[in-house]
N, C-alpha and C positions, 0 to 999 in steps of 0.2 A: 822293665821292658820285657824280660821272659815271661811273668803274668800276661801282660798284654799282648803276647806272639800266642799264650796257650788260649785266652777267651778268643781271637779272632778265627784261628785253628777250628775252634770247637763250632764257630759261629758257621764257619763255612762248610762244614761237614755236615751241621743241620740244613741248611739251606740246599744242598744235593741232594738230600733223603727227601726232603717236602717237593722237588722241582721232579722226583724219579719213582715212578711206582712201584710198587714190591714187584714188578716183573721186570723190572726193566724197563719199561715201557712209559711213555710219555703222557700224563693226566691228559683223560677227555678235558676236549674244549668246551667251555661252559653255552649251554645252550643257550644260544642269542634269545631278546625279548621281541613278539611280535611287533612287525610294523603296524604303527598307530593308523587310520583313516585320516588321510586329509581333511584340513580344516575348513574344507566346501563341505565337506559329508557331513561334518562335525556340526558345522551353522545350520545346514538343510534341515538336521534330524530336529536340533534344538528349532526350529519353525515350524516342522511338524509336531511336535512335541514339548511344549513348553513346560522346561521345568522351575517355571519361578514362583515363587508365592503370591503372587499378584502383584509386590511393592517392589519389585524390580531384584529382589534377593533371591539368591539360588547357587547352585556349587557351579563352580567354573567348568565352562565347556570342555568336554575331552579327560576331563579327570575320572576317576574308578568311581566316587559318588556319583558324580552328576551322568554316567554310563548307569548307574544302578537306581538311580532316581529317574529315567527315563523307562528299564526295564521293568519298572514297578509302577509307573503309568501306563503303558501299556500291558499290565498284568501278564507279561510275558518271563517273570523274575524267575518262575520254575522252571519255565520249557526245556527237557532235557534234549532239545534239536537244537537249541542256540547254539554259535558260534563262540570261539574265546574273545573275551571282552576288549573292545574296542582294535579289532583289526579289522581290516578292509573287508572281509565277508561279513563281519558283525555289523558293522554300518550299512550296506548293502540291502542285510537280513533285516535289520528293523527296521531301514525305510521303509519293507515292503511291509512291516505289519502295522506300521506308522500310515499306512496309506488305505483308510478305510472305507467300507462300502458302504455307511449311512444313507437313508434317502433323504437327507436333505443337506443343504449347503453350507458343512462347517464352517465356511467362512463368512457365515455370517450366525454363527450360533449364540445365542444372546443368553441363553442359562448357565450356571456351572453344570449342570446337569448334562444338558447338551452337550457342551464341552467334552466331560466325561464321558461320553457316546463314541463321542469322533473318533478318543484318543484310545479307546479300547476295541481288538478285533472281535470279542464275544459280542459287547454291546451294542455293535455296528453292525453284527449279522443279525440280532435279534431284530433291533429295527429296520435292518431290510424285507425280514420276515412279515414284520408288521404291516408295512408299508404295502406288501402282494396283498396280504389279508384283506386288508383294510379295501383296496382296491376292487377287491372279486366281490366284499360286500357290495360297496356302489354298487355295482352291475348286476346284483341281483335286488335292489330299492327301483321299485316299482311306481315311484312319484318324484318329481322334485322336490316334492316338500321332506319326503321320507328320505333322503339325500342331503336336503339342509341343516334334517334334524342330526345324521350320522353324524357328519362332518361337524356338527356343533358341538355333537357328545366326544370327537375325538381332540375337540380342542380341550376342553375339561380334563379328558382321560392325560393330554399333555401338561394341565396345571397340577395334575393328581402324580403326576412322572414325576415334575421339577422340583415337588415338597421332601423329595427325598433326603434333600440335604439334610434334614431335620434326623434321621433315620439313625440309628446307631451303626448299622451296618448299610453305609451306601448304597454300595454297590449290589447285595444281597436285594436289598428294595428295591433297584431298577430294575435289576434282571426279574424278577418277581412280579414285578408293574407291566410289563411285557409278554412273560408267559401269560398273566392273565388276561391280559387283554387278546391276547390272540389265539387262545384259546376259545374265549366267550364269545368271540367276532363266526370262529367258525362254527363252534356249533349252532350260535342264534341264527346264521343264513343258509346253514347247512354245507357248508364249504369242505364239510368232510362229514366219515360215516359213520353209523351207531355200530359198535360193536358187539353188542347184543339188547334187545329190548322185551322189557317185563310187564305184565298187565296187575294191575292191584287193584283189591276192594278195602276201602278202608276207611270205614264203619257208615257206609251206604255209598261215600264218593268213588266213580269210577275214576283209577290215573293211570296214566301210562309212564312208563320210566325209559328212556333212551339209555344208555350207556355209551361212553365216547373216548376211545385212550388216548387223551390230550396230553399235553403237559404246561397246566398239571390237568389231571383226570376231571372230567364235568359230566354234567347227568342234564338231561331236560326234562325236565315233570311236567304232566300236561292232566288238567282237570278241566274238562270242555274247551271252550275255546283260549282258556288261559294257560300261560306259560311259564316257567320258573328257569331257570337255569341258575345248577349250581355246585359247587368246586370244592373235591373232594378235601376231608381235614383229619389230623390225625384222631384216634378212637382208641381207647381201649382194647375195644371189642368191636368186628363186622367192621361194616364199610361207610362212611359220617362223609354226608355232602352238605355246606353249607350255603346257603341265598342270603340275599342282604337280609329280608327277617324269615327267612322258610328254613326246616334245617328235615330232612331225609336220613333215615339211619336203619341200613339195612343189616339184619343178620339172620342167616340162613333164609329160609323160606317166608321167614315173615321180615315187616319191617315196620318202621312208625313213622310219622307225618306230622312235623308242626305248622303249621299254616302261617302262623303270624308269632314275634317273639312275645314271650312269657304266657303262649297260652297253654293247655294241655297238648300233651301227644297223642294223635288217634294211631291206633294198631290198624294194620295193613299186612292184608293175608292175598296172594296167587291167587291171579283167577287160572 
């Protein structure tokens, strides 16, 4: 019995020290966990944002995965302005990046690719970009036929979007399929301006060279009435524009000229 009165003694005198801080003073109360978003927010986001694998599998709605598996469709995983996960301004905040400005009708978007558009705000403003571009072209095609032809090339340029899947890096190839097309849209209609232009002889052909700070950067070469357009690559050395077979490579005052692939390069000197 007196063992048993000294452990209980000792018990309870630890249990005053643990309940009383070295001042005296009573431990902070432990900070509460945010409140969660309602499970309307919760379903909404998961509609905007579907995070299933196609066969109906995925983490459970409202859980910290299936919140970080949403933020990573919408490539919003880094954003140092996020909210803390999963409280009512977080839900809030990612309906609105959930809520894209693509020009056309997510809902009825028939590619994974597309999909991928909807669900991401970068990809969603590219292709709004696109979609002005594309637009101010029309308006300056001077036929209906030359309007049939556009519109036909931009259905292609959407089958040349959707093989991205194939791509190692996705997303890297969408975004890429987009700068170029909307770059090549405005310098071929003139939708925007040459930021500086050069005259060349090169080895009796008269060209002219546009320069245009796109992104990414493109050049328009012109030898009489024909045309080239073509998008700047990385070089060693100087400045390498390449065309589907024309390839431009400019350093210092001089520059050289492939006309067609595998054939020689003619030197090109300032007039």
């Amino acid at each position: 019995m007196k063992r048993l009165a000294i452990v209980t003694a000792v018990l309870t005198l630890a249990a005053c020290h643990v309940a009383t801080a070295p001042s005296g003073e009573p431990p902070p109360a432990e900070t509460p966990l945010p409140t969660q978003c309602t499970q309307a927010n919760l379903n909404a986001i998961e509609q905007l944002v579907s995070t299933s694998d196609g066969s109906g599998h995925g983490p459970d709605i409202g859980t910290t995965e299936w919140a970080n598996s949403v933020e990573y469709r919408l490539d919003i995983n880094n954003r140092a302005d996020k909210p803390p996960l999963l409280t009512p301004k977080w839900c809030k905040w990612v309906a609105s990046q959930a809520n894209t400005s693509a020009s056309f009708n997510c809902k009825q978007a028939q590619s994974d690719i597309a999909r991928q558009v909807c669900q991401s705000p970068r990809l969603s403003e590219l292709d709004a970009q696109l979609a002005t571009t594309f637009e101010k072209a029309l308006a300056q095609s001077d036929s209906d036929k030359h309007k049939s032809t556009l519109r036909a090339m931009q259905r292609g340029w959407i089958k040349g979007r959707d093989a991205c899947w194939q791509a190692d890096n996705v997303k890297q190839c969408i975004i890429d399929a987009y700068q170029h097309r909307n770059a090549s849209l405005q310098v071929q209609y003139q939708l925007t301006t040459a930021v500086d232009h050069l005259q060349y002889d090169c080895e009796g052909k008269q060209v002219s060279v546009d320069f245009y700070d796109t992104t990414p950067q493109f050049i328009a070469l012109r030898e009489g009435e024909q045309q080239w357009l073509m998008q700047r690559v990385i070089a060693a050395s100087g400045a390498k524009y390449q065309g589907r077979n024309q390839v431009f490579w400019q350093k210092g005052d001089s520059a050289f000229v492939q006309w067609q692939y595998n054939t020689p390069m003619q030197q090109c000197t300032l007039r």
